[in-house]
C-alpha positions, 0 to 999 in steps of 0.5 A, spaced: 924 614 256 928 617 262 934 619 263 938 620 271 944 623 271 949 626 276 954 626 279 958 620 283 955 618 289 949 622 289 944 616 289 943 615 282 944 607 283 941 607 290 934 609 287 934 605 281 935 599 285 930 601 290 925 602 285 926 595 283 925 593 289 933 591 290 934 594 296 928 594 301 925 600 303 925 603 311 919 606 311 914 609 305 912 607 298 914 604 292 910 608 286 913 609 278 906 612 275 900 612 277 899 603 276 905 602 281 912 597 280 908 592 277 905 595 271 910 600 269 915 594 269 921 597 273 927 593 271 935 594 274 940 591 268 947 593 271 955 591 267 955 585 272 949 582 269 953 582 263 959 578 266 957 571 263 958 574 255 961 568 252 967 572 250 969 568 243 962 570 239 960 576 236 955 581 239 951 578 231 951 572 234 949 573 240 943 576 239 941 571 233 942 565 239 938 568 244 933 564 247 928 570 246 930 572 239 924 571 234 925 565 229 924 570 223 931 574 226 936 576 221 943 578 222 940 585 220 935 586 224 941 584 231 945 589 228 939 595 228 937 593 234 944 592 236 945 600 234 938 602 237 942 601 244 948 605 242 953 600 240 957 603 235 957 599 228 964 597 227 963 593 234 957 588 231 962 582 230 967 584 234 968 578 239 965 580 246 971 579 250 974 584 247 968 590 249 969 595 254 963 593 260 959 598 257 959 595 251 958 588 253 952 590 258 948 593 251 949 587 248 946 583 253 940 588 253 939 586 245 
């Protein structure tokens, strides 16, 4: 894992976006590692992403409905991989429409 911290307007989301290849690059090369883009599978995953979040579900449910959950998925393993993002237990069956953008892009990610 990596962490990118600083502060506002440093360029943080500037060089996520152009390693993912969402800004096109003047002038150089784009490499993560040693195999390039493709290999290290550099992703973006930003809060607009997670705008479309059916609001009345549970972030529970969510994950269990999703198109690429394993057909052996239990409401213990969404809420495992739900906490492995950070998001806090007491928010597991809360509707999505009243989490914090923060809270709704984890869930989205899970």
């Amino acid at each position: 894992r990596i962490a990118l911290l600083g502060p506002n307007g440093c360029g943080k989301s500037t060089l996520l976006r152009t390693l993912a290849g969402a800004l096109a690059l003047p002038g150089g090369t784009r490499r993560v590692g040693v195999g390039g883009l493709r290999r290290a599978k550099v992703r973006l995953f930003t809060q607009d992403l997670a705008q479309d979040l059916p609001s009345e579900k549970t972030p529970v449910d969510y994950v269990l409905d999703g198109d690429d959950a394993p057909f052996d998925f239990t409401p213990e393993k969404a809420r495992a991989a739900l906490g492995a993002l950070g998001l806090r237990q007491e928010v597991h069956l809360s509707k999505i429409g009243t989490l914090s953008g923060g809270e709704k892009a984890r869930v989205a990610l899970a």
